[in-house]
N, C-alpha and C positions, 0 to 999 in steps of 0.2 A: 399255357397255349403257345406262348410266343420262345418258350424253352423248346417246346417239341416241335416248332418250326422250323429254330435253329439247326436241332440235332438231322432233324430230317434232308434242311439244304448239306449239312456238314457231310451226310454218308451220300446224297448227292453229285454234293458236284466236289468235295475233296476225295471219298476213296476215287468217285469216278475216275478222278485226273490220274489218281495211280494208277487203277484199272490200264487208262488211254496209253499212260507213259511206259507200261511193259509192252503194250503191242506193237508201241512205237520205235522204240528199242530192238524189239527183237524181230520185226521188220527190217529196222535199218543195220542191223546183225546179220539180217540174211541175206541183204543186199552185200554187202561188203565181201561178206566170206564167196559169194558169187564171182564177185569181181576180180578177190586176189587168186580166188580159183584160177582162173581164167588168166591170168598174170601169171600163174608157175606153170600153165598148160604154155602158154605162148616163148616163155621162158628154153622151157626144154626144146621145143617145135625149133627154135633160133639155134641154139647152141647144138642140137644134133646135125640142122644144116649145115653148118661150120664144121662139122667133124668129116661128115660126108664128103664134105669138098676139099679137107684135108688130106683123107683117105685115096682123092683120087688123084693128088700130084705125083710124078713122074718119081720124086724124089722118093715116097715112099714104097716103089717098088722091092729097092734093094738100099742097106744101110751103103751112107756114104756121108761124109761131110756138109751136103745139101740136104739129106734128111736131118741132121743133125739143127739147121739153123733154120728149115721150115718148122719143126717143131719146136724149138725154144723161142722161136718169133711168136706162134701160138699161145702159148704158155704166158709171154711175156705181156699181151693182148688182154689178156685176160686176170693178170697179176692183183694188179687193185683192185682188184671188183673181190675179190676173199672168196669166191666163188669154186673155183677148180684148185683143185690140191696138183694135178699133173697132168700128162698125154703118158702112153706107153703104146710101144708099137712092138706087137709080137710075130714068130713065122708062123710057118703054116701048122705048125705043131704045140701051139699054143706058148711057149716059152718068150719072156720076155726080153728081147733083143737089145730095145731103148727105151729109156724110163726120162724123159724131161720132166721137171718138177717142181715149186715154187719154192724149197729151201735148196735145190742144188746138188741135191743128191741122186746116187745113180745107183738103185736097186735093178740088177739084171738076173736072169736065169732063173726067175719067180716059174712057175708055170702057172695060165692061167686054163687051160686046154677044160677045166670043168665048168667056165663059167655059163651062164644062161645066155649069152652076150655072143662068147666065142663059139657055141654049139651053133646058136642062129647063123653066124658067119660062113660055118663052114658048109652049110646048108645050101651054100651058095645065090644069094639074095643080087638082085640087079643094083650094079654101081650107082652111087647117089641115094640108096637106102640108108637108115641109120638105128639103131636100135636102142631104149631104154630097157638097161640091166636089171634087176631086182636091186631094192637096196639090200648094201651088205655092207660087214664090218671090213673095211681094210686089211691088207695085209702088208702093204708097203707100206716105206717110212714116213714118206712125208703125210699120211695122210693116217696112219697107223690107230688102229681101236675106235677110230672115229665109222658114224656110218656114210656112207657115200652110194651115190647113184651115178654106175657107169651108162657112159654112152656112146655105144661105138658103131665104124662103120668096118666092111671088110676091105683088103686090100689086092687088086688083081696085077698078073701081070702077063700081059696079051692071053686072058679073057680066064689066066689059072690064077687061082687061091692062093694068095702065098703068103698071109699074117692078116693081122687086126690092128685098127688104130682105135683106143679106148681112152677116154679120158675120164676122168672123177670130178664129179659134181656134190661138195661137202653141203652134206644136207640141214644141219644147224645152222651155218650164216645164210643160207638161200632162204631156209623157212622165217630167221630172226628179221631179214630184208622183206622179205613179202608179205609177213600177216602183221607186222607191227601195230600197222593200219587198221585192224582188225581188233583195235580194245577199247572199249566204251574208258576203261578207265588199268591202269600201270599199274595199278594195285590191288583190282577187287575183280581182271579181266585174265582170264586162262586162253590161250591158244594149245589146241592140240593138232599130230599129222598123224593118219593112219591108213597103216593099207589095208589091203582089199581083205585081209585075216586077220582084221584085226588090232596088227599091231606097233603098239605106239612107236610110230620116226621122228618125232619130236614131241616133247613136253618140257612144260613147267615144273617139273622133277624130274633133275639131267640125268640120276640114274635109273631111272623108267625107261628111256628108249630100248625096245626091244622087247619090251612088257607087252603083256597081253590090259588091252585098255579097259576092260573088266573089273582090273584089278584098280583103278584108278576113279572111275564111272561108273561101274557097278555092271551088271548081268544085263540088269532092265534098260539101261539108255543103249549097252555094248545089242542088244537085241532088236534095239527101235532103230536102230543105225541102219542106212540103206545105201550104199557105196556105189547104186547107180542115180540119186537122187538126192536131193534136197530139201531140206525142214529145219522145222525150230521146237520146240518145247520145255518144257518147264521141270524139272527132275531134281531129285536130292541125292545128295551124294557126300562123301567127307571133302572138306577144301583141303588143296594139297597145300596150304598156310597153316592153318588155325588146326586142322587136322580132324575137325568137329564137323556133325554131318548139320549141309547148311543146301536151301534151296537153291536154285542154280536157275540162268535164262540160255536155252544153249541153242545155237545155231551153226548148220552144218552145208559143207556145198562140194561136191563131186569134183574131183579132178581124173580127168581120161589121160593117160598115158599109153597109148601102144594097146596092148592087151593088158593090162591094169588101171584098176580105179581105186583111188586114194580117195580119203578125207579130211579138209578142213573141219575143225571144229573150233567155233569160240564159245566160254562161257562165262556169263557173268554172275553173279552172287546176286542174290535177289535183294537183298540189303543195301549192294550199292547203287540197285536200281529206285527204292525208294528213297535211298539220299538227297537222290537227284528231284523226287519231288518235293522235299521239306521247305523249301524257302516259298513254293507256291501255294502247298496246304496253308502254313505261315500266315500269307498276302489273302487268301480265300477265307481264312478264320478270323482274321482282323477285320474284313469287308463285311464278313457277318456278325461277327458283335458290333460293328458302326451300325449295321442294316436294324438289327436287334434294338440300342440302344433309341437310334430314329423312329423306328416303331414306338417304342414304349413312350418315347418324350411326345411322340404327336397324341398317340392317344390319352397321356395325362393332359393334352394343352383343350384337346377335344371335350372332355370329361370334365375340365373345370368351364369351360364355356356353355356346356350344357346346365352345370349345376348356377352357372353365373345368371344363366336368360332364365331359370325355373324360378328362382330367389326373385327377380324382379315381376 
């Protein structure tokens, strides 16, 4: 009796506690990926102002020497932060004119005239506007095979179109800076970025970016994924370590860009999540074999004091 007691409080109040500690977890998984959501939305919202009010200095009208040193003051602003790979400022014909840039190089005569960025531009948008680019692979040096998110604004002069000023936002140290925050644990915690199709702009398997996340996640979470929304759930998929298919706690939270929504995703191995309970099933199984053994010693102490007052 006092065995199927024990076993009873053990699936009790020990699975219980695991039970408690994955809702707790991927609660505070959802909270977090909310948060740094909200941190790379605010992010870009700064840095495209900044571009905007670049866009509308005198200097950038027409190349000269003062554009010259209002853009590498920009550049230079922004340097340590590992953040921006350059500024480029193109004419009205999409051709790049001036390339400022963090190793010092000067890529001109690129054309950019196809981008998503310079099409909205030429569409003629009100000064003070600024636009998020699609990410895309580079094509200039300093910034070269890497994927980058331009952000530019247009550049008028007395009320005509005459070039873009676009800067590059390198999308690995932005995500590695923003969701760091976002791991239960360095080793048994995955952050993913994904756009609105899907596909992967950052992972934990550096040549994955550009994968469709499907192939990392599987069909069924890449299906359950909701790019205007936020959730959490429990899924199986291969770890991209062990390479072995292992349960997973995954939480996810929308990032609004312009006309695009991205995904944060974290996710944790369910294993590391019950790690994290062992030391307390541990303390809750020792409490109950002390509870056990107390039992049993009172009712032996009870059972001879019966047998003690019948004898007399």
């Amino acid at each position: 009796m006092i065995a199927g007691l024990c076993a009873f409080f053990y699936l009790v109040f020990v699975r219980g506690t695991e039970s408690a500690t994955i809702q707790i977890l991927l609660n505070r998984q959802q909270i977090i990926a909310r948060a740094e959501a909200n941190n790379v939305e605010s992010f870009f919202q700064v840095f495209g102002e900044s571009i905007a009010v670049l866009a509308q200095l005198s200097s950038m009208e027409s190349l000269g020497t003062k554009t010259l040193e209002d853009v590498a003051t920009f550049v230079d602003q922004w340097r340590e932060s590992g953040l921006v790979g350059g500024v480029v400022l193109t004419d009205k014909n999409g051709l790049v004119q001036l390339n400022s840039n963090v190793l010092g190089t000067s890529d001109i005569g690129t054309s950019l005239a196809d981008r998503d960025y310079f099409v909205w531009a030429k569409g003629e948008p009100k000064e003070g506007e600024y636009f998020i680019g699609q990410p895309i692979v580079s094509l200039l040096m300093a910034t070269k095979d890497q994927i980058i998110v331009p952000v530019a604004a247009p550049v008028y002069q007395n009320s005509t179109f005459v070039g873009v000023v676009s800067a590059t936002v390198k999308l690995q140290p932005l995500t590695e800076r923003y969701l760091k925050l976002m791991k239960v644990s360095d080793d048994l915690t995955e952050v993913y970025l994904v756009d609105q199709y899907g596909k992967l702009l950052y992972s934990p398997v550096r040549d994955a970016a550009g994968s469709d996340v499907s192939e990392l996640l599987g069909d069924n979470i890449k299906n359950a994924l909701d790019t205007n929304q936020e959730g959490k759930m429990r899924a199986t998929y291969s770890d991209s370590k062990s390479g072995k298919p292992e349960d997973h706690l995954i939480a996810y939270s929308s990032i609004s860009l312009g006309g695009q929504n991205w995904l944060l995703i974290t996710s944790s191995t369910y294993r590391s999540v019950v790690d994290l309970t062992v030391p307390t099933q541990i303390l809750q199984t020792a409490m109950l074999i002390l509870a056990s053994l107390s039992i049993l010693l009172f009712g032996i102490i009870v059972a001879r004091e019966n047998k003690s007052q019948k004898s007399l």
